[in-house]
C-alpha positions, 0 to 999 in steps of 0.5 A, spaced: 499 520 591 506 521 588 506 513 588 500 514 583 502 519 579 509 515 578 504 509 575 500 513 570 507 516 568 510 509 566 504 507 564 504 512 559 511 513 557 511 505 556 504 506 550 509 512 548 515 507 547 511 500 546 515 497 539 510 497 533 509 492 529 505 492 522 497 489 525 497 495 530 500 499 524 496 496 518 489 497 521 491 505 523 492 505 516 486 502 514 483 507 519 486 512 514 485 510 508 477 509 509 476 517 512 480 518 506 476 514 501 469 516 504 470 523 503 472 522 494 467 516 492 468 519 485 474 516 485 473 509 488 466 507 486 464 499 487 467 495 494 473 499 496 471 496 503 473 489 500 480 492 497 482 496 504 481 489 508 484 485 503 491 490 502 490 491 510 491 483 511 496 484 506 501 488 509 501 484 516 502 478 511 508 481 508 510 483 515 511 490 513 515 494 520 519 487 520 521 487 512 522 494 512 526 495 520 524 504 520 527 507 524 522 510 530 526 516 531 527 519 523 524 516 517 519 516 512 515 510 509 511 509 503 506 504 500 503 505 494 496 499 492 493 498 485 485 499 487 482 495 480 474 496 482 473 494 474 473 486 478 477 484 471 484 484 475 486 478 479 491 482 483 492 485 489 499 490 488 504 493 493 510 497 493 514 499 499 520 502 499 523 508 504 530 510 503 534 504 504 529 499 502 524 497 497 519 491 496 514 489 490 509 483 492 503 481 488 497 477 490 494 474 484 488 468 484 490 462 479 483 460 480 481 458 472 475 463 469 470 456 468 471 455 475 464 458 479 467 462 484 471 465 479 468 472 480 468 471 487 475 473 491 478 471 496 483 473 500 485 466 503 485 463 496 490 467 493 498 466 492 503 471 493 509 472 489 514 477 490 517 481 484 523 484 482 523 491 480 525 489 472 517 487 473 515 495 473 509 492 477 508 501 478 512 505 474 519 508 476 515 516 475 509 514 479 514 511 485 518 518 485 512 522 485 510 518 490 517 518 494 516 526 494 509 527 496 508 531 489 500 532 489 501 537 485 504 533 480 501 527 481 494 531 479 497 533 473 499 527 471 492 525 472 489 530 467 495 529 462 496 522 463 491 519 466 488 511 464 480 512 463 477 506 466 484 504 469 484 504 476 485 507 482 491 507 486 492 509 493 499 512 496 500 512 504 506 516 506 508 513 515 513 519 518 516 517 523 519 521 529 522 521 537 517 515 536 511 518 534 507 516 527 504 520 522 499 517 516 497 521 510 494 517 504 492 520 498 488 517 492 488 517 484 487 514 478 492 510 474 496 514 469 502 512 464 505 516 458 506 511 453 514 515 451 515 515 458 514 509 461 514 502 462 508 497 463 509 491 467 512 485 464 507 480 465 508 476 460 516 474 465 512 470 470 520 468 471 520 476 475 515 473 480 518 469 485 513 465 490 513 466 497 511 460 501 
């Protein structure tokens, strides 16, 4: 009997202490944001379901726990998407950042307008790029909203500042300690104060650096 228990105890701390790597973490992510999602469709109307698999195989692309390296013990990371449901955006964005590192990737699909499959994306089909943070692919005061979890704040700047028919963004905050994981995820819509902040250079494809 002590034989069997001393198994089912290595079996357990071993699950307890296997490593993550970012498939296991990106699908519990996308397990989470779905929940969340299912509970607010006022803020996300259309194919939110292509978006959560599409950024999900996203974060496994650009390897997410290796590019970021968290410490398992005490560490905060944070992920924040552009959900453009309109279907006019050719892009899939993401930052990543927690407080050592951060990270700006875009997928963008090159595919020409009068080309038939246009209108249909494909994840397969797109390029990645990384970008330099000059390229403001998310404004600096959404990110720091963000990095401080401020909901509060971040629903004021909705009614103040929010973009009508702009898209959506969804942020995911991973708190890791004694190698547990905790997700949160909290959805809204685009905001941006013309005074404040600075929009995308997307006229600078030199700050995109193409990712083999």
């Amino acid at each position: 009997m002590k034989k069997i228990t001393c198994i089912l105890l290595f079996a357990v701390l071993f699950i307890y202490a296997k490593p993550i790597n970012s498939k296991l973490l990106s699908s519990k992510i996308a397990n989470k944001e779905s929940s969340f999602i299912k509970n607010k469709k006022s803020y996300l109307v259309g194919n939110w379901k292509y978006l959560i698999k599409s950024y999900s195989k996203f974060r496994v692309e650009i390897d997410l726990v290796k590019l970021i390296r968290p410490s398992l013990n005490n560490d905060t990371l944070f992920i924040l998407q552009d959900y453009d449901l309109s279907g006019l955006s050719r892009n899939l964005s993401i930052a990543v950042w927690n407080k050592n590192k951060e990270f700006f990737y875009v997928k963008t699909d090159t595919i020409p307008p009068n080309n038939p499959l246009y209108n249909k994306l494909n994840y397969r089909r797109m390029q990645l790029f990384q970008a330099d943070k000059k390229y403001n692919l998310f404004p600096d005061h959404m990110i720091n909203l963000v990095s401080k979890w401020d909901i509060d704040n971040i629903k004021k700047e909705e009614q103040n500042n929010g973009i009508i028919g702009g898209s959506s963004k969804v942020a995911i905050r991973i708190i890791f300690k004694n190698k547990r994981y905790k997700i949160d995820c909290f959805v809204f819509r685009d905001f941006f104060n013309f005074k404040r902040d600075q929009a995308p250079f997307t006229s600078r494809p030199e700050l995109l650096t193409p990712v083999p």
